[in-house]
N, C-alpha and C positions, 0 to 999 in steps of 0.2 A: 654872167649872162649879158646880150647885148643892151646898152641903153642903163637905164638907171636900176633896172629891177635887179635883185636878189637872186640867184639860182640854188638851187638845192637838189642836188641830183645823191638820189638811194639808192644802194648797191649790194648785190646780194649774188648767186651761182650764177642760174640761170634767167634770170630776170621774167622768171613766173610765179613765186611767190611772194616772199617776203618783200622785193624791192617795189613790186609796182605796187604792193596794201598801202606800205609805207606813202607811197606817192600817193594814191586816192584819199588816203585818209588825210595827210598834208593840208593835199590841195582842198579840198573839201574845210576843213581850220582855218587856211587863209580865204576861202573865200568864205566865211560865217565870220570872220571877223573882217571884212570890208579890205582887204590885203589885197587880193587878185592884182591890182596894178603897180605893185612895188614887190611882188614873191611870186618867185614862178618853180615850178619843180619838176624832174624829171627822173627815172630809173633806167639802171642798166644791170648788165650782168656781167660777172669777171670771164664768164667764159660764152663761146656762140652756141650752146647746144642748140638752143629753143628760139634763134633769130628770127623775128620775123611770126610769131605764134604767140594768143593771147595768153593771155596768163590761165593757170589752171583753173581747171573747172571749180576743184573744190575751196580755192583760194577767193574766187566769182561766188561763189554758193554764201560764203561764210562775212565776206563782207558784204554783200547787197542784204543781208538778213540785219546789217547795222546802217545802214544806206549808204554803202559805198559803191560805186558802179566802178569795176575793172577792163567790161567788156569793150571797152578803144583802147585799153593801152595793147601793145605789140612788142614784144624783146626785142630788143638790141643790145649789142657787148659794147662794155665799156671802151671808149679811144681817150688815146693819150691826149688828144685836142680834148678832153672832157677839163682837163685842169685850167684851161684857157676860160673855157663855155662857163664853167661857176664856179661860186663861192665859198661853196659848202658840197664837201662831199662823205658822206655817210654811210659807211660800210657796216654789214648785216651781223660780222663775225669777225675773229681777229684772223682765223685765213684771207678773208676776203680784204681785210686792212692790209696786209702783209703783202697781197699780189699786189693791190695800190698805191702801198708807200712805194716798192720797189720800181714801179712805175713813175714816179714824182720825182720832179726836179725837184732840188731843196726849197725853189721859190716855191714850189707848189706845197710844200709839207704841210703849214697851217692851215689849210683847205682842209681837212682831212683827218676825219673823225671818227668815231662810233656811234651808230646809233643810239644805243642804250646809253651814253653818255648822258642825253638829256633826260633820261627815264628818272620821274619822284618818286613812285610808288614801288618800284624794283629794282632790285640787286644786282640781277643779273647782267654782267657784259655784255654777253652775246643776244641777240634773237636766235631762240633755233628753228634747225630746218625742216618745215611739216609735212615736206614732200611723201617721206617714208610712213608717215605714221597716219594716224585717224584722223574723225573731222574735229577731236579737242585739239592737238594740236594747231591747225588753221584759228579756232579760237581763241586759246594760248596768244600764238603769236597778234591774232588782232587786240588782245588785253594787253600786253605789250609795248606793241606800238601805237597803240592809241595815247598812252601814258608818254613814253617818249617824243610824240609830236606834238603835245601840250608843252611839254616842256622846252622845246624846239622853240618853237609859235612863240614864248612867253620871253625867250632868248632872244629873239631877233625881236620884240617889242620893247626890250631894253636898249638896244644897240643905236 
């Protein structure tokens, strides 16, 4: 990111579920832990279906019921100038790693992660995707990532 802060941009299909929770929930951690002016976050989506469209309704429904407000973010598809723009980039699924590593110049490969990576409480690689399914799944994935950007949060206060 520009200046001294920290970027951290999530990355998921369409950039209406998974990647922007990821992003409220985040942002939301760094700024309860006094971070807001050294960690900044942002989401996108590997492909443009949903450009420009807030994130799903039932994505909106299942985080504001944890206090997460979705309704300002807006999709945008991932750009190659993303590897420039931050530091940390955090893919939803190992597809969605796989369109981004391919995308990455070698300088850019260490950027370039799994979400679930920093997950303590779960196993699982991936976040999966709740689009298709009921409102547990939206929950699911908020259990999840909430764990994962604890563990995110507690990485970057090591560093």
């Amino acid at each position: 990111m520009s200046g001294d802060k920290f970027g951290v941009l999530f990355v998921c299909t369409g950039n209406i579920c998974r990647s922007p929770t990821a992003e409220a929930i985040f942002r939301k951690l760094v700024a309860d832990a006094g971070m807001s002016e050294t960690v900044t976050a942002d989401s996108a989506g590997t492909h443009g279906y949903h450009v420009g469209e807030p994130p799903d309704p039932r994505a909106q429904k299942a985080a504001a019921k944890r206090g997460y407000s979705l309704s300002a973010l807006r999709a945008r598809r991932f750009e190659p100038v993303d590897f420039q723009r931050f530091d940390l980039i955090l893919a939803m699924d190992e597809d969605h790693y796989s369109i981004l590593a391919g995308m990455a110049r070698p300088s850019a490969d260490h950027k370039l992660k799994l979400m679930m990576s920093y997950a303590r409480r779960f196993k699982e690689r991936e976040v999966p995707d709740p689009y298709y399914g009921g409102p547990q799944g939206f929950e699911r994935v908020l259990d999840m990532l909430e764990d994962a950007a604890k563990g995110l949060l507690e990485s970057l206060r090591k560093d």
